[in-house]
N, C-alpha and C positions, 0 to 999 in steps of 0.2 A: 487502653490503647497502647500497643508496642511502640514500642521506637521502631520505624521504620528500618532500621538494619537490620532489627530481628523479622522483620517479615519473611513468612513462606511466600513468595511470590510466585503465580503460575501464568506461563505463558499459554495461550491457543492459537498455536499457528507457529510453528517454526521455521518460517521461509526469511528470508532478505532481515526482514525488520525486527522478525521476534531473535535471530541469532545475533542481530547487532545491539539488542537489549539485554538478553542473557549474558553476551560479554563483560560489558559494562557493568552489570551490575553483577557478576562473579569477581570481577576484578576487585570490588567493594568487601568481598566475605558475603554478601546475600544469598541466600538461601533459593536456587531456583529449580520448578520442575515444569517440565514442557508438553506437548499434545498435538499432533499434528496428523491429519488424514493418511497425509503420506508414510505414517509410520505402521501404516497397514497393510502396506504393500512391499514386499524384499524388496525389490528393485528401487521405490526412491527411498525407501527406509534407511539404505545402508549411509550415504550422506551425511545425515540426520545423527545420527546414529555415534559419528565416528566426530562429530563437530561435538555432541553433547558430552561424550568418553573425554575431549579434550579440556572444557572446561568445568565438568562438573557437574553438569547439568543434570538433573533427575529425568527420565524420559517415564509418561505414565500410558496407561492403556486406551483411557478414555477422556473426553471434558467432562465428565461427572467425577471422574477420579483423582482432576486433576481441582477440581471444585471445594472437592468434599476436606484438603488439605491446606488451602491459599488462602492466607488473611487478603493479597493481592491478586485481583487477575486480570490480567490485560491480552483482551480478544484485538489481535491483528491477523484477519482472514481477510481471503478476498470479499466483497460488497455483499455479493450474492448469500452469502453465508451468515452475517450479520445479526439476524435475528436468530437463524438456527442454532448458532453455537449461545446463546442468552436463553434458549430455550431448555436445551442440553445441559448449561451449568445448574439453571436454577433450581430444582428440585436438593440438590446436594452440596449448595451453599451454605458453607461457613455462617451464623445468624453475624450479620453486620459490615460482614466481608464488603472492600472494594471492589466494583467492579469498571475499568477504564475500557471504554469500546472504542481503539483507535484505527474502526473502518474508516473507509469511506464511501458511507452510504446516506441514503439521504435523513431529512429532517424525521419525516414519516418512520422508515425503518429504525431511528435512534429515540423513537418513540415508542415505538414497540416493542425494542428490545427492553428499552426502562420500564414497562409497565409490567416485563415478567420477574428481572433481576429486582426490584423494588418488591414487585407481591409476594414474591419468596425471601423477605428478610434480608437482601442485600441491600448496598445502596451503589447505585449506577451514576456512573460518569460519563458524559460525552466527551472525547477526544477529536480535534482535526488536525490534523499534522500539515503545516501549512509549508511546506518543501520539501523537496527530496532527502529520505532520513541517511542515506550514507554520512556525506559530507558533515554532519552534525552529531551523528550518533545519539546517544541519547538526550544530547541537548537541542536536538530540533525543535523549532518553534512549534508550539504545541497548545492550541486553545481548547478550558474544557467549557462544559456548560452543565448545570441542571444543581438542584438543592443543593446536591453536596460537595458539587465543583470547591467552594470555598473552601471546605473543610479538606480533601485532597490534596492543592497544590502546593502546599507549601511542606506536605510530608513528602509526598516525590520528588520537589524541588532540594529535597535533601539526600536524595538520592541521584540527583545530577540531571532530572528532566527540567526542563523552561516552559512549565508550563502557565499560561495565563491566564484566568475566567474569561470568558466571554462574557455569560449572562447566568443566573440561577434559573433561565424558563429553557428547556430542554429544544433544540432546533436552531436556538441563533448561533452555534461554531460549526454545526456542519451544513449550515446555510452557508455562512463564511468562505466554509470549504467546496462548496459544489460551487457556488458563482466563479468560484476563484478556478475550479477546475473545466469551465466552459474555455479559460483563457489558454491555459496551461495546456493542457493535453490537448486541445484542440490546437495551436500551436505548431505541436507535434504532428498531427495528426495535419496538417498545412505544408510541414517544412517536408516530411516525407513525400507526402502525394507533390508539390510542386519543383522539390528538388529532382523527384526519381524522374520525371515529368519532362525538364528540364535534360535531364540526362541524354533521355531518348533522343532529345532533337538536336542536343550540342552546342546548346546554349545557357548550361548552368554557368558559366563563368560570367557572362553577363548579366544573368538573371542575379549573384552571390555581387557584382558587383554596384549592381542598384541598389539593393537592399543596402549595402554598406552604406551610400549616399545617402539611404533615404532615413535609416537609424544608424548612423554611426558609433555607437554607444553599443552595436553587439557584434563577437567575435562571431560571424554570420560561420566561417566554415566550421570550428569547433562548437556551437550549439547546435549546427547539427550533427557532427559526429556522435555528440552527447544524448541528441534525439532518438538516432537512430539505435545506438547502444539500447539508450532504456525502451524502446517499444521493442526492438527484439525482444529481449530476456521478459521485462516484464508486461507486455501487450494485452496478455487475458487477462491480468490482474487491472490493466488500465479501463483495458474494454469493459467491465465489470464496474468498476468505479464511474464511466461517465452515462453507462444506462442507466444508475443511480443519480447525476445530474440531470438527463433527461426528464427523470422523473419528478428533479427538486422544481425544471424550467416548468414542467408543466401543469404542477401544483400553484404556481404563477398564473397560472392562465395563458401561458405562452407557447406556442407551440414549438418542438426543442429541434428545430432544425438540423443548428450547427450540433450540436451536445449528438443526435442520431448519425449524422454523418460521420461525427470523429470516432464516434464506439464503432462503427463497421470499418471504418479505416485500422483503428487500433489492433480488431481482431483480424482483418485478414492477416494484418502482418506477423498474428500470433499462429494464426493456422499455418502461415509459411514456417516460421522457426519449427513447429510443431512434423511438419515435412519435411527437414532437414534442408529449406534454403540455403541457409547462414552455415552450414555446419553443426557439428553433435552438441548437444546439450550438455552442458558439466565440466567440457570440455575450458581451459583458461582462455582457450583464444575466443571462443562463442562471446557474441556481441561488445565484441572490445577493440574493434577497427578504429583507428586513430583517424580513418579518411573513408567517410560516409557513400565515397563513391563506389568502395566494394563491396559495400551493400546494397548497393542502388544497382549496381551491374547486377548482381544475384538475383533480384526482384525480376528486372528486366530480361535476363534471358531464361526465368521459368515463365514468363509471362509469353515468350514465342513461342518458344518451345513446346513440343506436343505435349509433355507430362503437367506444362504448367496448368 
């Protein structure tokens, strides 16, 4: 086994989180090459592209390519994708190679994916990322799970992740992580609909100053600025993530009410960014309003509006 500094590490997915990992661990001397859909198309490739030229990054053509090289590989796509990219790597893994899947998808799909990246000679990790990865970078709290959870954390842990075992039975971290995300993104998917809601009638200021009384302990106007920010930018990525808790609620036996409401809430708001509500995409101002009401105004008058 390498010393984890020598690892080729490969990323799948170069959006938000695979480029604030590739940092991070460029900044080290790590060896990293990356793989993203988007780099199949000129238009979001150039991005990509110009981020990877910056730091060093190797860009490859495919996840089999990017497979066939990584003693490390760490799959951060959206939910949906999950098992496809574990599918995708396995035929052209490295024999032993790590594989960290830091979706978020549910117990079932982190089961699936282990049962390909394991039958092809890897050994699969489950990853859940238990908050929002900016603010941590690569040290966000990070629980993994399944056989070889133990024998992983403490090499990436020297690479600057936090990460913790859950369990060696595959399903109990991203169990962790869907329960935990009925709260969180649903939440969101709460503060939007009741704030913009609010809005209309001219009573957010009362409605923001209840809540103060009644949880005093949150900056009510900044968590939502903070709300509205992340479901703009990343909303498909969220909507995606909580039909995968839907699906964790309903493996319960529960029927997933709240978890279906907040994925339809999360994507319209993605199909609006997508239509240029909020403004151009890529763009530094795009979902970076310091005051949630200019986005709640945007909402609100495509929603009169005949185009809305």
């Amino acid at each position: 086994m390498k010393n984890p500094i020598e690892w080729k590490v490969g990323l799948v997915g170069y959006g938000e989180v695979g480029r604030i990992l590739a940092e991070d661990l460029r900044a080290q001397g790590v060896a990293v090459s990356a793989y993203d859909i988007k780099l199949d198309q000129p238009a979001t490739a150039a991005p990509l592209q110009a981020h990877a030229a910056q730091h060093s990054v190797q860009l490859v053509s495919s996840s089999a390519a990017l497979a066939a090289e990584s003693d490390f590989i760490v799959s951060a796509v959206t939910a949906s994708q999950t098992v496809g990219v574990a599918q995708a790597c396995a035929p052209a893994l490295k024999p032993g190679a790590f594989f960290l899947d830091f979706n978020s998808a549910s117990p079932g799909a982190k089961q699936r994916a282990a049962s390909l990246i394991d039958g092809a000679g890897g050994r699969y990790v489950e990853g859940a990322v238990m908050t929002s990865v900016p603010p941590y970078r690569i040290k966000v709290p990070l629980l993994l799970g399944g056989v070889f959870a133990t024998e992983l954390a403490p090499l990436i842990n020297s690479l600057g992740f936090a990460a913790k075992v859950a369990s060696d039975q595959l399903g109990v971290a991203s169990a962790t992580k869907m329960c935990r995300s009925v709260m969180i993104k649903g939440l969101e998917a709460m503060v939007i609909e009741s704030f913009t809601t609010a809005r209309h009638y001219g009573v957010e200021d009362a409605v923001i100053a209840s809540l103060y009384e009644t949880f005093p302990g949150i900056d009510w106007e900044k968590q939502a600025a903070y709300f509205f920010q992340r479901v703009i930018e990343h909303g498909r990525r969220r909507s995606e993530e909580v039909r995968e808790v839907a699906e964790t609620v309903r493996d319960a036996g529960l029927t997933p009410w709240s978890a279906s409401g907040t994925a339809e809430r999360q994507a319209w708001v993605a199909d609006g960014a997508d239509q240029g509500w909020f403004g151009e995409k890529g763009t530094p101002e795009f979902a970076r309003s310091l005051d949630w009401r200019v986005e709640a105004d945007r909402m609100l008058a495509r929603l009169i509006s005949p185009a809305g």
